[in-house]
PDB file of N, CA, C and O in Angstrom:
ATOM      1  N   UNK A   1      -2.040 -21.526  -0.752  1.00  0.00           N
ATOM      2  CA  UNK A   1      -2.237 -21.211  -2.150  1.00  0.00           C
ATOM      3  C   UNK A   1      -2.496 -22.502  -2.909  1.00  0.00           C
ATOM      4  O   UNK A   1      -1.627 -23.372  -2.847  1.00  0.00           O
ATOM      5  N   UNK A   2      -3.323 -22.665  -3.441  1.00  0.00           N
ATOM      6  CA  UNK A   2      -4.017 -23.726  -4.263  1.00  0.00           C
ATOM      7  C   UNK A   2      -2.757 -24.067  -5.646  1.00  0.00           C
ATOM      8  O   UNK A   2      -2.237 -23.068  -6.144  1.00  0.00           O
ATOM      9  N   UNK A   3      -2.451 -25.079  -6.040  1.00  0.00           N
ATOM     10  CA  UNK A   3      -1.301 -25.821  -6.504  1.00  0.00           C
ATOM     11  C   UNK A   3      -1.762 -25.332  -7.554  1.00  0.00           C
ATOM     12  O   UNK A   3      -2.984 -25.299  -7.699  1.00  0.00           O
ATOM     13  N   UNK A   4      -0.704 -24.718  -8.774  1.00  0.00           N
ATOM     14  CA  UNK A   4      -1.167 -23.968  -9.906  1.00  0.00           C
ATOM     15  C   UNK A   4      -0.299 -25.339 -11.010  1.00  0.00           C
ATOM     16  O   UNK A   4       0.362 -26.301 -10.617  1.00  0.00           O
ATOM     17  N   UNK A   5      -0.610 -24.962 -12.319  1.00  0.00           N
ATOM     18  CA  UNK A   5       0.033 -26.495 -13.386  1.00  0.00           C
ATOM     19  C   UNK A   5       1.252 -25.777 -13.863  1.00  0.00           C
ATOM     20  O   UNK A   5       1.477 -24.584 -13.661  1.00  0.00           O
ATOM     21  N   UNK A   6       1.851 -26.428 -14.373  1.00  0.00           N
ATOM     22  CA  UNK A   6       3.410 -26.063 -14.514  1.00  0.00           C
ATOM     23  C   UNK A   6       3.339 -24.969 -15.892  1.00  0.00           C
ATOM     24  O   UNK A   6       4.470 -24.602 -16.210  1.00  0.00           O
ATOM     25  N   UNK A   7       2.680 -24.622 -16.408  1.00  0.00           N
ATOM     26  CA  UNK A   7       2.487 -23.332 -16.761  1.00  0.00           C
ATOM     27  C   UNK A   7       2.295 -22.248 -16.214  1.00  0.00           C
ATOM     28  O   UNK A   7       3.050 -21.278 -16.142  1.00  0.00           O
ATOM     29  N   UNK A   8       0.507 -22.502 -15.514  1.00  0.00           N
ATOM     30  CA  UNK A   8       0.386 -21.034 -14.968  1.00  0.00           C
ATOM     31  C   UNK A   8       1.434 -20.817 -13.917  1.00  0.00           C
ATOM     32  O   UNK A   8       1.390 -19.734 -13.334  1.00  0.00           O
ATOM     33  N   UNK A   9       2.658 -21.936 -13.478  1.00  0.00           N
ATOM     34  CA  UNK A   9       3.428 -21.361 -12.558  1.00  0.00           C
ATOM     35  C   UNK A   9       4.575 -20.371 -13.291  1.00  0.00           C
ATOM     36  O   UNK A   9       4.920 -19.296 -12.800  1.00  0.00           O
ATOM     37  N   UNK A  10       5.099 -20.908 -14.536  1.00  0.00           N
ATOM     38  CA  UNK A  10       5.952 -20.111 -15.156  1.00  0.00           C
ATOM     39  C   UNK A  10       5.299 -18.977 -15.240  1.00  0.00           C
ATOM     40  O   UNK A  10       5.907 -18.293 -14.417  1.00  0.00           O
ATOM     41  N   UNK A  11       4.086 -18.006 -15.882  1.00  0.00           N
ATOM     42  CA  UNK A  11       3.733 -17.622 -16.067  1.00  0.00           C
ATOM     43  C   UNK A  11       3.008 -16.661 -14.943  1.00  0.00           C
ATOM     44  O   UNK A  11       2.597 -15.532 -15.210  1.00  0.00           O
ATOM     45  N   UNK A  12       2.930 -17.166 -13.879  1.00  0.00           N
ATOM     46  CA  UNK A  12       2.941 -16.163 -12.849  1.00  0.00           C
ATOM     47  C   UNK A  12       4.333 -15.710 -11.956  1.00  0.00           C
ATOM     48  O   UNK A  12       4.386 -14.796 -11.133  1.00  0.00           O
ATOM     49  N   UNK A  13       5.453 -16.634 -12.370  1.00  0.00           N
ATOM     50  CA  UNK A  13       6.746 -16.296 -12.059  1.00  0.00           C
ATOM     51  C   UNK A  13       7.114 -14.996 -12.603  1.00  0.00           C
ATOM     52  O   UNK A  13       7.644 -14.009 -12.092  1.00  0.00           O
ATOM     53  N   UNK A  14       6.584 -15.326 -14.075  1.00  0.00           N
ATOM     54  CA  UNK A  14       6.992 -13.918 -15.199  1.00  0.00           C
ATOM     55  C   UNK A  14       6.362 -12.598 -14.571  1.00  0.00           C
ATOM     56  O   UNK A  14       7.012 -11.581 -14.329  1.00  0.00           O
ATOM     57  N   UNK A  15       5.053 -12.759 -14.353  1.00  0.00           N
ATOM     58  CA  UNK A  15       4.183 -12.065 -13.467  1.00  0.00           C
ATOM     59  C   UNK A  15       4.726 -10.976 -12.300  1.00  0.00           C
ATOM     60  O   UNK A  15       4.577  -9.756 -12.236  1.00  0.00           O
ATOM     61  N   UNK A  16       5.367 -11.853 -11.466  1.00  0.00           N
ATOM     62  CA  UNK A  16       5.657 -11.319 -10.327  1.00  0.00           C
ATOM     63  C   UNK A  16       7.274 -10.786 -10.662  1.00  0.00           C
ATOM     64  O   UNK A  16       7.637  -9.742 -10.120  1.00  0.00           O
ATOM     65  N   UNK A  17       7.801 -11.193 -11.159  1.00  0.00           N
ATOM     66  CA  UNK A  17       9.009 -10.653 -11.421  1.00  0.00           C
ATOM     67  C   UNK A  17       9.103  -8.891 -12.305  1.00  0.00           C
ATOM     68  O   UNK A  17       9.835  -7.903 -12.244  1.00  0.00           O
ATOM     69  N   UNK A  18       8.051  -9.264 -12.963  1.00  0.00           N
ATOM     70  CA  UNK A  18       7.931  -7.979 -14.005  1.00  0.00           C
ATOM     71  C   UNK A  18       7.693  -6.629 -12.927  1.00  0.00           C
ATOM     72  O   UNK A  18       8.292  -5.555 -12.995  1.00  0.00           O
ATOM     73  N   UNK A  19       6.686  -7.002 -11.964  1.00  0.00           N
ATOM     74  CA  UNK A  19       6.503  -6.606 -10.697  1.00  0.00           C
ATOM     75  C   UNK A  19       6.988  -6.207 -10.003  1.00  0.00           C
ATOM     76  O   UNK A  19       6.598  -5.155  -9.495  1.00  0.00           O
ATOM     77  N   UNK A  20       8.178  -6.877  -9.579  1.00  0.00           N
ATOM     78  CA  UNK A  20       9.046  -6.612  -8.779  1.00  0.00           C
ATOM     79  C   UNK A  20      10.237  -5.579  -9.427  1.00  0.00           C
ATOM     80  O   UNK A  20      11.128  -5.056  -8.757  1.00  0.00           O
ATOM     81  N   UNK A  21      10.116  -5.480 -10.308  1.00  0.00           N
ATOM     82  CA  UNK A  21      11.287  -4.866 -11.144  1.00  0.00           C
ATOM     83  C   UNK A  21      10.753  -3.289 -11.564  1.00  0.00           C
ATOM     84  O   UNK A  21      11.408  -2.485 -12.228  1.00  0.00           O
ATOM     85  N   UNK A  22       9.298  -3.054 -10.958  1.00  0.00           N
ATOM     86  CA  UNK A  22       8.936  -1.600 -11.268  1.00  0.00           C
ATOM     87  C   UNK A  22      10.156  -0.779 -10.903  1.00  0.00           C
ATOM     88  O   UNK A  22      11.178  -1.232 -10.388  1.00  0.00           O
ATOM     89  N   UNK A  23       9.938   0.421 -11.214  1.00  0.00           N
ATOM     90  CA  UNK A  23      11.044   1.363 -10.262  1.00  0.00           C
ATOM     91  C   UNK A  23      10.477   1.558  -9.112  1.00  0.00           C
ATOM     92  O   UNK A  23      11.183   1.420  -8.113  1.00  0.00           O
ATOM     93  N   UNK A  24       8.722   2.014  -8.917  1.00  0.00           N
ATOM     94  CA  UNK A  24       8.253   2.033  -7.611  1.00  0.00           C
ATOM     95  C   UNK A  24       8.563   0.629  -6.739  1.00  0.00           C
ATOM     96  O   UNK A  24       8.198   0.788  -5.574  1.00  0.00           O
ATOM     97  N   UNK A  25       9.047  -0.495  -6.945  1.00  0.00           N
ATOM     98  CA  UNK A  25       8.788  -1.538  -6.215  1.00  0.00           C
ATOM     99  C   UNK A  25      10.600  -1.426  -5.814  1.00  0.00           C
ATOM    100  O   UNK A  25      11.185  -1.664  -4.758  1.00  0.00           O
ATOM    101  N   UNK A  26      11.179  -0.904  -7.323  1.00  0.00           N
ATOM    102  CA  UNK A  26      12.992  -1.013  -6.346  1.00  0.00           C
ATOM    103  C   UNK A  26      13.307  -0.099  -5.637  1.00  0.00           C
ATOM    104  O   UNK A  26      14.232  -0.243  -4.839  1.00  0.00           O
ATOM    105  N   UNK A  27      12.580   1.149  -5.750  1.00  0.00           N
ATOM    106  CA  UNK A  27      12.840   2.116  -4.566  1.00  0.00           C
ATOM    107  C   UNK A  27      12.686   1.664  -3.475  1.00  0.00           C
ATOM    108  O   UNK A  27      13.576   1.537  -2.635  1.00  0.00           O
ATOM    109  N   UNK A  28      11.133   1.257  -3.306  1.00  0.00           N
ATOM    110  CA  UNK A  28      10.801   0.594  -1.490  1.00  0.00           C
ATOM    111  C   UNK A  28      11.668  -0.741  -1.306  1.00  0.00           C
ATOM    112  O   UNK A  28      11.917  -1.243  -0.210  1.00  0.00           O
ATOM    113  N   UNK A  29      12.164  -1.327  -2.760  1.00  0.00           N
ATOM    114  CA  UNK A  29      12.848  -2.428  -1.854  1.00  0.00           C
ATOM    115  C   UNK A  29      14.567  -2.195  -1.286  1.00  0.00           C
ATOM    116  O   UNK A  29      15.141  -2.837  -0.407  1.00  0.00           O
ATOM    117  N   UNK A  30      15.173  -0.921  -2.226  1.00  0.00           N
ATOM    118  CA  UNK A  30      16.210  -0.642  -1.660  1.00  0.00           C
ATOM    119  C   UNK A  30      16.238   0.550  -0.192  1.00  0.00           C
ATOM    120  O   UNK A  30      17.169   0.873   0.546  1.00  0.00           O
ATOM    121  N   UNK A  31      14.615   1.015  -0.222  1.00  0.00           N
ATOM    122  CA  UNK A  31      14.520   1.660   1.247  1.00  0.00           C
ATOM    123  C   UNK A  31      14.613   0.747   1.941  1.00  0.00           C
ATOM    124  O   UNK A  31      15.670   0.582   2.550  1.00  0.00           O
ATOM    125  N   UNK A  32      13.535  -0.167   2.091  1.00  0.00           N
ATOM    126  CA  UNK A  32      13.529  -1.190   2.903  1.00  0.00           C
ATOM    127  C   UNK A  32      14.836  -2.006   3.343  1.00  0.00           C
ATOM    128  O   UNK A  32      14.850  -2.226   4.554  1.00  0.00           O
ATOM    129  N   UNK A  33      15.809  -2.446   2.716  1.00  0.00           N
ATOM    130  CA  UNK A  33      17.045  -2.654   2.724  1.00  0.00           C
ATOM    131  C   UNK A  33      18.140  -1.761   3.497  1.00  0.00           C
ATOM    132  O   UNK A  33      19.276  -2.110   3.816  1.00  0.00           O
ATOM    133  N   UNK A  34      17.664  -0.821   3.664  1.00  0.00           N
ATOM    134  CA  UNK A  34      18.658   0.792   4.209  1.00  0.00           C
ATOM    135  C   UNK A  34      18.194   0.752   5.476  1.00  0.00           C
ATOM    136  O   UNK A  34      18.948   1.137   6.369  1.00  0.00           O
ATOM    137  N   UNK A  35      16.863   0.280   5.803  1.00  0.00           N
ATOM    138  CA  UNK A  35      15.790   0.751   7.523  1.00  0.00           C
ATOM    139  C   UNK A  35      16.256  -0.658   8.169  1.00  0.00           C
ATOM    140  O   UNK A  35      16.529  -0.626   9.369  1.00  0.00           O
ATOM    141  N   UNK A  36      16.367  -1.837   7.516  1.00  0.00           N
ATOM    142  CA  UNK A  36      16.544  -2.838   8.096  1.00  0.00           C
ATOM    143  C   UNK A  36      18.285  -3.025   8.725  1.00  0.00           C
ATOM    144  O   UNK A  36      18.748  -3.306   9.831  1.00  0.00           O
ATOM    145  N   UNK A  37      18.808  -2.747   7.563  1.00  0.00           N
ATOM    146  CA  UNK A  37      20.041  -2.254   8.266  1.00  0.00           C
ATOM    147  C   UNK A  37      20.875  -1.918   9.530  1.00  0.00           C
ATOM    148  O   UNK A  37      21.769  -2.242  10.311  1.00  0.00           O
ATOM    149  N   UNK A  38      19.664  -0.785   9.051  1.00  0.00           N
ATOM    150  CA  UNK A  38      19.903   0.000  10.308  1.00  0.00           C
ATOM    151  C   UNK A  38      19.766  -0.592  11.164  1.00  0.00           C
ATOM    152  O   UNK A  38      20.541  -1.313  11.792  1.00  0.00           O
ATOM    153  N   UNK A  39      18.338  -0.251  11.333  1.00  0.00           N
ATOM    154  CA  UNK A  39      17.677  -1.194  12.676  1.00  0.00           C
ATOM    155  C   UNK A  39      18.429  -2.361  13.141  1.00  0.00           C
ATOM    156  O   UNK A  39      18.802  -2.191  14.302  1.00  0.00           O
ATOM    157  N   UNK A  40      18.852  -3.706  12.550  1.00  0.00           N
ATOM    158  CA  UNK A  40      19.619  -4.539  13.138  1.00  0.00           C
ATOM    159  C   UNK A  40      21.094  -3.830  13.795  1.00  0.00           C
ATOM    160  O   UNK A  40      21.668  -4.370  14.740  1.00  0.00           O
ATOM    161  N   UNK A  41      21.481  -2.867  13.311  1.00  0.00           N
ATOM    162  CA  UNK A  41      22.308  -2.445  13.980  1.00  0.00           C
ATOM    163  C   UNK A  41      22.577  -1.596  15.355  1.00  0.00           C
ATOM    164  O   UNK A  41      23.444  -1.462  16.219  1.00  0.00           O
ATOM    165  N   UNK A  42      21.018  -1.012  14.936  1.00  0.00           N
ATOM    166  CA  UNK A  42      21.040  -0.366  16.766  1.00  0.00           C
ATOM    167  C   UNK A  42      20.099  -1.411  17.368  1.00  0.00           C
ATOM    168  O   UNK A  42      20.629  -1.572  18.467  1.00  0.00           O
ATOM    169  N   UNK A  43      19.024  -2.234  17.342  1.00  0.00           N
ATOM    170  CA  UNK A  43      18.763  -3.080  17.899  1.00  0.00           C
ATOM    171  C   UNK A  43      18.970  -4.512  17.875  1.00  0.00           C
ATOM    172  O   UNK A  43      18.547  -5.192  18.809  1.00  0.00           O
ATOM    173  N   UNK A  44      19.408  -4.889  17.171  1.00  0.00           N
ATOM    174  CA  UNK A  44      19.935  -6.470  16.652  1.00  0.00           C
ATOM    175  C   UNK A  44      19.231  -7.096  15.834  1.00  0.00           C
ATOM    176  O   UNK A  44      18.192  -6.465  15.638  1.00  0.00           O
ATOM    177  N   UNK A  45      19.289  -8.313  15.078  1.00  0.00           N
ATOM    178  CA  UNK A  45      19.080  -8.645  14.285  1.00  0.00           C
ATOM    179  C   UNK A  45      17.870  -9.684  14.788  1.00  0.00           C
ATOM    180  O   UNK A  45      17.097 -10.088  13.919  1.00  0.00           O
ATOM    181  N   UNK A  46      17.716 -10.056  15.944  1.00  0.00           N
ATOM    182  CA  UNK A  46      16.583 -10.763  16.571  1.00  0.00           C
ATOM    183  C   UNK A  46      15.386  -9.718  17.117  1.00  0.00           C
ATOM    184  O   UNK A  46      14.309 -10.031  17.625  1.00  0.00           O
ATOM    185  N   UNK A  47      15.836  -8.589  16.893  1.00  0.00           N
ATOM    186  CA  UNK A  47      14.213  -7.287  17.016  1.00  0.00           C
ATOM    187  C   UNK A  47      13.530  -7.285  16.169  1.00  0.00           C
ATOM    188  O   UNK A  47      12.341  -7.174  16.470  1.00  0.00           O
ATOM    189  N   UNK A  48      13.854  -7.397  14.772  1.00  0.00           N
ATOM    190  CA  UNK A  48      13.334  -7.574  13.453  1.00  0.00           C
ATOM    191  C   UNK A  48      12.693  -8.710  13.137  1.00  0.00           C
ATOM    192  O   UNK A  48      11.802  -8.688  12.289  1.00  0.00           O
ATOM    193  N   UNK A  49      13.042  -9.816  13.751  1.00  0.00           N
ATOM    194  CA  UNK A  49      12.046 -11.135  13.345  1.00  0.00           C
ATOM    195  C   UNK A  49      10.659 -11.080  13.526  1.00  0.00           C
ATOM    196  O   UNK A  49      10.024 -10.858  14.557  1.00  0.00           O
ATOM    197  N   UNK A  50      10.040 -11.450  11.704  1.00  0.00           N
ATOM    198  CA  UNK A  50       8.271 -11.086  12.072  1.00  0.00           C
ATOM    199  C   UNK A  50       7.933  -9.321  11.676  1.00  0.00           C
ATOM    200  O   UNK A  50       6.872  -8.700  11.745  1.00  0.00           O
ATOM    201  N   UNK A  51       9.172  -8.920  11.297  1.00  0.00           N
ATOM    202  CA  UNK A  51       8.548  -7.329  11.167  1.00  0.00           C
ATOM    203  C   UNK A  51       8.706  -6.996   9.784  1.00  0.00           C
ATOM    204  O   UNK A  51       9.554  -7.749   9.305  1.00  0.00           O
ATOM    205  N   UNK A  52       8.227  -6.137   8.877  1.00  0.00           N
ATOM    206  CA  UNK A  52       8.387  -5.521   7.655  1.00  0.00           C
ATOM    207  C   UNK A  52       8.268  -4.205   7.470  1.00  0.00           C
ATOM    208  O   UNK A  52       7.190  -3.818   7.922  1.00  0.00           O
ATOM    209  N   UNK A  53       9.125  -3.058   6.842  1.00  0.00           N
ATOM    210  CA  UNK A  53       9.179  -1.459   7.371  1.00  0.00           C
ATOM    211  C   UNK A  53       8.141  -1.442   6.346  1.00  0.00           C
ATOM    212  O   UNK A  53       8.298  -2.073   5.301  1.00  0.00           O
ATOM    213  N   UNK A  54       6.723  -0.518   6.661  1.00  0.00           N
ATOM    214  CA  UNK A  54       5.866  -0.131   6.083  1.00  0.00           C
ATOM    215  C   UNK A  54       5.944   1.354   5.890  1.00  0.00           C
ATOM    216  O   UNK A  54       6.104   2.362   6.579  1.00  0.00           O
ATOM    217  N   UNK A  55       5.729   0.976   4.441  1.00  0.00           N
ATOM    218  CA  UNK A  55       6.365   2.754   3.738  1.00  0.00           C
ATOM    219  C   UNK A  55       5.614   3.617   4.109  1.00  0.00           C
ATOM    220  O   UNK A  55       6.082   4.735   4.326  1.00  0.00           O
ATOM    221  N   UNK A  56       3.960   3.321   4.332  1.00  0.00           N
ATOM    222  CA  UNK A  56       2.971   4.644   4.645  1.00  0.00           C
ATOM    223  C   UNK A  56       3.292   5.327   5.871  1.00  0.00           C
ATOM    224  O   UNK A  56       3.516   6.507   6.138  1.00  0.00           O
ATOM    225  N   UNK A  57       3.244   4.055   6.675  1.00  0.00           N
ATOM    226  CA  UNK A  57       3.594   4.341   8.017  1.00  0.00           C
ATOM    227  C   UNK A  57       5.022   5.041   8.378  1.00  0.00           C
ATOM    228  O   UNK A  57       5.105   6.000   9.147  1.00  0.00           O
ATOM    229  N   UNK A  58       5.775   4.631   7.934  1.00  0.00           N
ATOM    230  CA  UNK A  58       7.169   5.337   7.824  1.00  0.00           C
ATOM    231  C   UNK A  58       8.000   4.017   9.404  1.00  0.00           C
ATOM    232  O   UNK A  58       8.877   4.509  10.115  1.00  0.00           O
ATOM    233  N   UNK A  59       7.618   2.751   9.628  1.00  0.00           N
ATOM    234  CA  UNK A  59       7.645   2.464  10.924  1.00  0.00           C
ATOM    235  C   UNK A  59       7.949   0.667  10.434  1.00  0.00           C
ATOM    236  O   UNK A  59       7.780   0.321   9.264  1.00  0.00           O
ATOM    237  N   UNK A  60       8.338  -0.182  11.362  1.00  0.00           N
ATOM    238  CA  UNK A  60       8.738  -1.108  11.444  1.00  0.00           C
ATOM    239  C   UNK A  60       6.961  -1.830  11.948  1.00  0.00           C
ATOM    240  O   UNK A  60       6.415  -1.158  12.823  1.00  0.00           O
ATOM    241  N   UNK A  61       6.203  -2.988  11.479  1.00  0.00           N
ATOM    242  CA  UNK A  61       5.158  -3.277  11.598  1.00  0.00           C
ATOM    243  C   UNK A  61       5.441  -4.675  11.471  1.00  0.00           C
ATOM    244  O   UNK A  61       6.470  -5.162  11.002  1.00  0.00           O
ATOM    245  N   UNK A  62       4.240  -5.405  12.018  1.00  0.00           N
ATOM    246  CA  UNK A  62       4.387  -6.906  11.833  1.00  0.00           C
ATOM    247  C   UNK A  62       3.811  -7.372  11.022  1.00  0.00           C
ATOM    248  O   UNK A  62       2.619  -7.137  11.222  1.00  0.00           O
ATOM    249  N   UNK A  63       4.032  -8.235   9.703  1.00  0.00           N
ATOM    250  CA  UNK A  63       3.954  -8.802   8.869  1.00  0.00           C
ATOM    251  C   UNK A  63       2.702  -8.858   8.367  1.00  0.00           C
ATOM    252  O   UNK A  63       2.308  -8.675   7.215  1.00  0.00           O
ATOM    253  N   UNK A  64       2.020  -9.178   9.520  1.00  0.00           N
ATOM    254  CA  UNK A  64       0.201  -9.434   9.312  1.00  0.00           C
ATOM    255  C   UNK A  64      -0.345  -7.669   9.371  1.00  0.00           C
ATOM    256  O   UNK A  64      -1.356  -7.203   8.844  1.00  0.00           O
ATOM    257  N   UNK A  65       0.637  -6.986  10.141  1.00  0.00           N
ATOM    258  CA  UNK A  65      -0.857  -5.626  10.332  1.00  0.00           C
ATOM    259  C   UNK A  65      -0.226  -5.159   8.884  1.00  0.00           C
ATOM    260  O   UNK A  65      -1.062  -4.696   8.108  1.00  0.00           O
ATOM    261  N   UNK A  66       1.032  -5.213   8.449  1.00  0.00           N
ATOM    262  CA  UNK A  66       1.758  -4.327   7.385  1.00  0.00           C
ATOM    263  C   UNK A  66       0.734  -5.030   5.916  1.00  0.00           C
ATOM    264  O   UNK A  66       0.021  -4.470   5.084  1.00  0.00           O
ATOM    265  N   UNK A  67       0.971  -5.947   6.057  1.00  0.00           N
ATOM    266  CA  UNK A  67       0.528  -6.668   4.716  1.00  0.00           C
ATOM    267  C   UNK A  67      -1.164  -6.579   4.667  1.00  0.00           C
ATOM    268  O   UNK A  67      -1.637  -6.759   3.545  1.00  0.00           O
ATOM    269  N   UNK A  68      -2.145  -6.315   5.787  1.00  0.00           N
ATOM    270  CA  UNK A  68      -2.883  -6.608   5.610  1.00  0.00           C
ATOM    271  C   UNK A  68      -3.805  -5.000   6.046  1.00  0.00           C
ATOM    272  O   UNK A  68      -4.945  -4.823   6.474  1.00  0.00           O
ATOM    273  N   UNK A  69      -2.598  -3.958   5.668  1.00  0.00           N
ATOM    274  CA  UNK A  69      -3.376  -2.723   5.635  1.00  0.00           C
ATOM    275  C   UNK A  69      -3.603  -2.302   7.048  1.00  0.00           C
ATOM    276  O   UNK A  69      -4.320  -1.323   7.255  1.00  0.00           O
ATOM    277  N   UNK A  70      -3.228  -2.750   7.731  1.00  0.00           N
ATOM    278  CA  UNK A  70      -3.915  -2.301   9.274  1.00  0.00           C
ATOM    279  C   UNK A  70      -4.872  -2.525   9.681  1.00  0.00           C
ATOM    280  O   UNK A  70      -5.446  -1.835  10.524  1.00  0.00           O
ATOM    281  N   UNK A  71      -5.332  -3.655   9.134  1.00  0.00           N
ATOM    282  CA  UNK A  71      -7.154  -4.113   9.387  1.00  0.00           C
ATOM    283  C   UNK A  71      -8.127  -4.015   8.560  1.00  0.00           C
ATOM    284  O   UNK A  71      -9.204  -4.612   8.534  1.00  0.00           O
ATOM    285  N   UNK A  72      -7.544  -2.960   7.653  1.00  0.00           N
ATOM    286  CA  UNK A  72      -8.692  -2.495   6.851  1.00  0.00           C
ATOM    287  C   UNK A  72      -8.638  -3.543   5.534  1.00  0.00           C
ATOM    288  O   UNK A  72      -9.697  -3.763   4.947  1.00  0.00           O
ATOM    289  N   UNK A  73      -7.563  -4.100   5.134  1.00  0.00           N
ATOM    290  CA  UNK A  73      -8.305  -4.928   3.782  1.00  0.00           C
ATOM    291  C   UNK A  73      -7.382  -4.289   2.800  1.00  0.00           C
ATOM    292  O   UNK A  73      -7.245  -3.066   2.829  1.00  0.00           O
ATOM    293  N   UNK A  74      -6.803  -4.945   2.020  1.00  0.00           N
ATOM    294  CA  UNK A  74      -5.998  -4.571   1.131  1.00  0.00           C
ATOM    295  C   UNK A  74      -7.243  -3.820  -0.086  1.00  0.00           C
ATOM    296  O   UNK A  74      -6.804  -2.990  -0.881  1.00  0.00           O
ATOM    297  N   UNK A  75      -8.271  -4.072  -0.117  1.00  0.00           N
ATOM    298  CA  UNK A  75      -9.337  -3.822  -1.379  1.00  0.00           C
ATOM    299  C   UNK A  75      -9.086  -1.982  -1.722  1.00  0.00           C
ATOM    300  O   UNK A  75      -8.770  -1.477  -2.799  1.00  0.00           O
ATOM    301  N   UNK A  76      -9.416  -1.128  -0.097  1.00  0.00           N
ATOM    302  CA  UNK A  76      -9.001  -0.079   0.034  1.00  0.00           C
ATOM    303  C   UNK A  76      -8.043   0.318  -0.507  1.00  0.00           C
ATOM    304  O   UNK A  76      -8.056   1.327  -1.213  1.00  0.00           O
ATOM    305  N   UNK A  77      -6.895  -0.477  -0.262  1.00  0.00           N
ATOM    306  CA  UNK A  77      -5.459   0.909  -0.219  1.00  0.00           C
ATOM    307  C   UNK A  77      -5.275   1.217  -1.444  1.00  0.00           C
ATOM    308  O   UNK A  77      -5.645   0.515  -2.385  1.00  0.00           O
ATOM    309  N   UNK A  78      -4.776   2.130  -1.525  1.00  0.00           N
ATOM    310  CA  UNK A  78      -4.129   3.246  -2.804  1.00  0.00           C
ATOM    311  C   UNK A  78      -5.646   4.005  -3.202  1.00  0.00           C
ATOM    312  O   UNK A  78      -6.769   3.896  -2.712  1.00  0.00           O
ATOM    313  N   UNK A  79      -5.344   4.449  -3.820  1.00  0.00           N
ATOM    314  CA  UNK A  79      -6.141   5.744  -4.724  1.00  0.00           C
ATOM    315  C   UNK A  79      -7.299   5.049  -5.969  1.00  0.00           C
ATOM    316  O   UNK A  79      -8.267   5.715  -6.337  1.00  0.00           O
ATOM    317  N   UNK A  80      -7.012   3.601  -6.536  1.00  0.00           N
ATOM    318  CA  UNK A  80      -7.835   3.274  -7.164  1.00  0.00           C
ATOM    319  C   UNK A  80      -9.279   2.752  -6.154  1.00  0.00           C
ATOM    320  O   UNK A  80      -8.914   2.094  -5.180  1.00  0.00           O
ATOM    321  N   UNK A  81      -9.948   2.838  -6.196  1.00  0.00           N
ATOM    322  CA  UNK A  81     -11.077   2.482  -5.707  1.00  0.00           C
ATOM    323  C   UNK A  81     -12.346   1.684  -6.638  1.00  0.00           C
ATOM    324  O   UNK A  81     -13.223   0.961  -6.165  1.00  0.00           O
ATOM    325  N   UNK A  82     -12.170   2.016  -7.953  1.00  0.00           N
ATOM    326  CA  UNK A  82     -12.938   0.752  -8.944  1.00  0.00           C
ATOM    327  C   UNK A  82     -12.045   0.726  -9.956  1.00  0.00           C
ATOM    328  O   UNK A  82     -11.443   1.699 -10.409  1.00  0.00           O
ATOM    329  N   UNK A  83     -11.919  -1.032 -10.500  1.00  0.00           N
ATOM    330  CA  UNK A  83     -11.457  -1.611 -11.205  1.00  0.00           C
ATOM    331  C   UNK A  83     -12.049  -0.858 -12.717  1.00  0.00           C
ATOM    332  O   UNK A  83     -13.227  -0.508 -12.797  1.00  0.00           O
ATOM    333  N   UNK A  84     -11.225  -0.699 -13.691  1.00  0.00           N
ATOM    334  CA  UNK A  84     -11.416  -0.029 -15.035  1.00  0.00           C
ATOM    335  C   UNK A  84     -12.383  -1.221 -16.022  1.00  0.00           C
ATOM    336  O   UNK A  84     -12.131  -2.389 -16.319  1.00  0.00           O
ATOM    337  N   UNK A  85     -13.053  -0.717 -16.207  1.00  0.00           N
ATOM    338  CA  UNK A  85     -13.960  -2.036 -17.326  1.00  0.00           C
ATOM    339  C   UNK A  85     -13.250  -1.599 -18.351  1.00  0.00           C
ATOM    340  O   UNK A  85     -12.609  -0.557 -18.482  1.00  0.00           O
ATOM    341  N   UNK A  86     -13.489  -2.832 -19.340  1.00  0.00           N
ATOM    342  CA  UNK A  86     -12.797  -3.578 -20.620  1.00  0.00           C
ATOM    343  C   UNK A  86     -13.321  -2.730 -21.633  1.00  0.00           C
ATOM    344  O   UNK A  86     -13.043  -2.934 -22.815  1.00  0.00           O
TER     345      UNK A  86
END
């Protein structure tokens, strides 16, 4: 990630936090919290390294296929498909 100036960093801090604080984003993060759990508990806590539970999938995935859509490109996912003009 290209070094941002000590503004746009505050300012994308604010960003991502506002973000993170959706209700859609604390649901999946307190699911996510409940699967991981688990999982370290019936398989240990070294099965999970490198993995992230992907909500579509309903499944434990690795970091790169989860985050990056399964190949397809984050541009795809969800239901919007064109950006709203101004």
């Amino acid at each position: 990630m290209p070094y941002l100036s000590p503004q746009a960093k505050r300012d994308k801090a604010k960003r991502d936090l506002k973000a993170a604080k959706t209700p859609a984003r604390r649901k999946k993060k307190a699911e996510n919290q409940r699967k991981r759990r688990a999982a370290a508990k019936k398989h240990g806590k070294s099965w999970l390294t490198g993995k992230d539970y992907d909500h579509d999938d309903k499944r434990f995935e690795s970091v790169k296929a989860n985050r990056g859509n399964d190949g397809k490109g984050t541009k795809k996912e969800g239901k919007k498909t064109k950006r709203k003009k101004k």
